[in-house]
C-alpha positions in Angstrom: 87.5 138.3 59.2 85.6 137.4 62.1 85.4 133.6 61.3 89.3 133.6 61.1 89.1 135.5 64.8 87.1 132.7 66.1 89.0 130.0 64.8 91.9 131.2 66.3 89.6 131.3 69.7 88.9 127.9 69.8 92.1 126.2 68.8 94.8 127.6 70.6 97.3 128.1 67.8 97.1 130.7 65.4 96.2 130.1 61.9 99.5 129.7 59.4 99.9 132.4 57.6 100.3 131.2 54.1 101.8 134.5 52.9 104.5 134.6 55.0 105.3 131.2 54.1 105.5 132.7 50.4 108.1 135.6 51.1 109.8 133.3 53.2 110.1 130.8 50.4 111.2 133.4 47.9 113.6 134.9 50.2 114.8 131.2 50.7 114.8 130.5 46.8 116.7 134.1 45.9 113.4 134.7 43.7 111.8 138.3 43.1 108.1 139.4 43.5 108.9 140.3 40.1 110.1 136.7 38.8 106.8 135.3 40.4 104.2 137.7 38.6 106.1 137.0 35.2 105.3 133.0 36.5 102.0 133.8 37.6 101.2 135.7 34.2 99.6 138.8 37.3 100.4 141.9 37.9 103.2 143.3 38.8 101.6 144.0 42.6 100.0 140.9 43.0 103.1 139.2 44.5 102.7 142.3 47.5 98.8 141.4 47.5 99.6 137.3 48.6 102.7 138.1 50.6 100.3 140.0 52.9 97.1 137.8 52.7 96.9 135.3 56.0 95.2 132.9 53.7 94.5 132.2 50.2 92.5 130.0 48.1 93.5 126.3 47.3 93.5 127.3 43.6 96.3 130.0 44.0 98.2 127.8 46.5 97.7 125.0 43.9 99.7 127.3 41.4 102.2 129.1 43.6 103.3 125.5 44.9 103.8 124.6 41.7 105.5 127.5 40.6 108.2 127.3 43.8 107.3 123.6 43.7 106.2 123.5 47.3 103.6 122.0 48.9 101.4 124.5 50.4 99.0 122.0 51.8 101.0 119.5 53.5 103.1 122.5 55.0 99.1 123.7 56.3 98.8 119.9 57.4 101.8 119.9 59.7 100.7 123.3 60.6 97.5 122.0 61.6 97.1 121.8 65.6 95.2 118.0 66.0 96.7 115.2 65.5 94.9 113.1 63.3 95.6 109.7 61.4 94.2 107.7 58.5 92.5 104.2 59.3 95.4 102.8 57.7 97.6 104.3 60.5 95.3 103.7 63.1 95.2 100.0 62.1 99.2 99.9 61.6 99.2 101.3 65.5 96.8 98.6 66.3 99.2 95.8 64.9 102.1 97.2 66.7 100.4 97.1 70.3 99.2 93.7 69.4 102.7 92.6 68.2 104.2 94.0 71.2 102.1 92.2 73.4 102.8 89.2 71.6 106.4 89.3 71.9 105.8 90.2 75.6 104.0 86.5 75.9 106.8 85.0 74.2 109.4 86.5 76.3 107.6 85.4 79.5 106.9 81.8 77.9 110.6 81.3 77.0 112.0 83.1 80.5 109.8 80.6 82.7 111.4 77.5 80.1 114.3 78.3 80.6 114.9 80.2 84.2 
């Protein structure tokens, strides 16, 4: 786990720890280890094995989400410590600066009409 180590280094925040986030969901949803295995078709120890596993793969967080229908990877996106934004958002921001200095012009043109 040394990569995990270092990540944690270099961004500040820990990483999420996606089986915590399980037990906390099955504590949340009154659901058993037990009742999850039966889900998952596993062992009857695997639900102990991801409660304690910091991170998983995106297949078994793909099937646990659907399972407790939660979605483990936009919980790990708002976990996630940048903030980052799609060119659709970055272009909505854009229009919203340019609109507000529009309105700004229009305020001032009407203030010196009618003041």
């Amino acid at each position: 786990m040394p990569q995990l180590r270092k990540m944690y280094i270099t961004s500040g925040k820990p990483l999420p720890h996606v089986g915590v986030k399980l037990k906390q969901l099955l504590k949340e949803k009154r659901l058993s280890n037990a009742w999850l295995c039966r889900q998952l078709n596993v062992n009857g120890t695997a639900a102990n094995q991801y409660i304690r596993q910091q991170s998983m793969h995106a297949a078994l967080m793909w099937k646990l989400g659907q399972v407790l229908n939660f979605d483990f990877f936009a919980w790990l996106s708002r976990e996630f410590p940048m903030e980052s934004s799609t060119p659709l958002e970055q272009d909505l921001q854009q229009q919203i600066i340019d609109l507000k200095k529009e309105n700004e012009l229009y305020k001032n043109l009407l203030m010196g009409k009618l003041g």
